[in-house]
C-alpha positions in Angstrom: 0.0 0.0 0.0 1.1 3.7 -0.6 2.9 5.6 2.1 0.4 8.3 2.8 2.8 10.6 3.7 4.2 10.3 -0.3 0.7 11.8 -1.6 0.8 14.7 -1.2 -1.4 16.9 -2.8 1.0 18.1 -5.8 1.2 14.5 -6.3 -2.6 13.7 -6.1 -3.2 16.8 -8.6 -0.8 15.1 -11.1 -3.3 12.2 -10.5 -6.2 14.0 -11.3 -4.9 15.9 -14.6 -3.9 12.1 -15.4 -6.9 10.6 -15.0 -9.3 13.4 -16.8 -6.3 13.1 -19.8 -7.3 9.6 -20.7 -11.0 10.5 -20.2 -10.7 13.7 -22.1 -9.3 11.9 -25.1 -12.0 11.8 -28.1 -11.4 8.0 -28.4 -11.2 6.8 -25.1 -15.0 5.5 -24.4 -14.5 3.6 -27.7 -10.8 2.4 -26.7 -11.5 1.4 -22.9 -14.9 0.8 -23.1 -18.2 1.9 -20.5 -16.4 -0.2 -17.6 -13.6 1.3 -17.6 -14.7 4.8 -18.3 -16.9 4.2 -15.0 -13.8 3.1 -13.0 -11.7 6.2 -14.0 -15.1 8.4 -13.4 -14.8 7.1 -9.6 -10.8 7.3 -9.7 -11.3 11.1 -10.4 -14.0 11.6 -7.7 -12.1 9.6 -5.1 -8.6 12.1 -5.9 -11.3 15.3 -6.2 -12.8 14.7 -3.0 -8.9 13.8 -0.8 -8.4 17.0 -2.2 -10.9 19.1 -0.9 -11.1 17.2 2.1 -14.6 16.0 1.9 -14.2 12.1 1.5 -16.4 10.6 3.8 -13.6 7.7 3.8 -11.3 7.2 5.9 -7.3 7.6 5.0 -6.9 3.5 5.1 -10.2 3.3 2.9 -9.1 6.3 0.1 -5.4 4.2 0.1 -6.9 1.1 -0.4 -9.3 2.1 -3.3 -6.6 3.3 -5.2 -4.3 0.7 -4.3 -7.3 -1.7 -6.1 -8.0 1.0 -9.3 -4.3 1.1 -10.0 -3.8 -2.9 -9.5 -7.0 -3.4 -12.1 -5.5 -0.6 -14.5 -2.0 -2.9 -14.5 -3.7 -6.3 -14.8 -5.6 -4.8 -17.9 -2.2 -3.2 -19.4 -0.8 -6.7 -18.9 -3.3 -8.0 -20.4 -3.3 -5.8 -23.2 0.2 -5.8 -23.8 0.2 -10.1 -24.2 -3.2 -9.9 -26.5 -0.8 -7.6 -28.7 2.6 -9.7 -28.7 4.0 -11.1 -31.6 4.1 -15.1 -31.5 6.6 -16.3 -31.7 
């Protein structure tokens, strides 16, 4: 899990413009799909709301969350990246 103390907010803002880049791009509901468009949707509420303080989470709950949104976001890459591989 992240060391809370290593968010801080410059880095949870760098976050946030992250996640609204991929949701701002014109094909990304196409390219990721309604899932996944839903996931990041709650990614950005969950950084928007740490950062003004009004989560109704607690810190261990906000960690976790991401700690689960950025493990699913890896498994899919993974995925992604072997559906793509040459054979060999």
């Amino acid at each position: 899990m992240p060391d809370p103390d290593v968010l801080t907010d410059s880095k949870l803002i760098q976050l946030l413009e992250a996640i609204e880049a991929v949701m701002a791009h014109e094909d990304a509901e196409e390219a990721m799909g309604v899932e996944l468009m839903r996931e990041f949707a709650a990614a950005r509420t969950l950084v928007r709301e740490w950062l003004l303080h009004k989560s109704p989470l607690t810190l261990d709950q906000r960690l976790h969350v991401l700690q689960v949104f950025t493990e699913a976001l890896a498994r899919r890459q993974l995925a992604a990246e072997r559906r793509d591989a040459p054979l060999h």
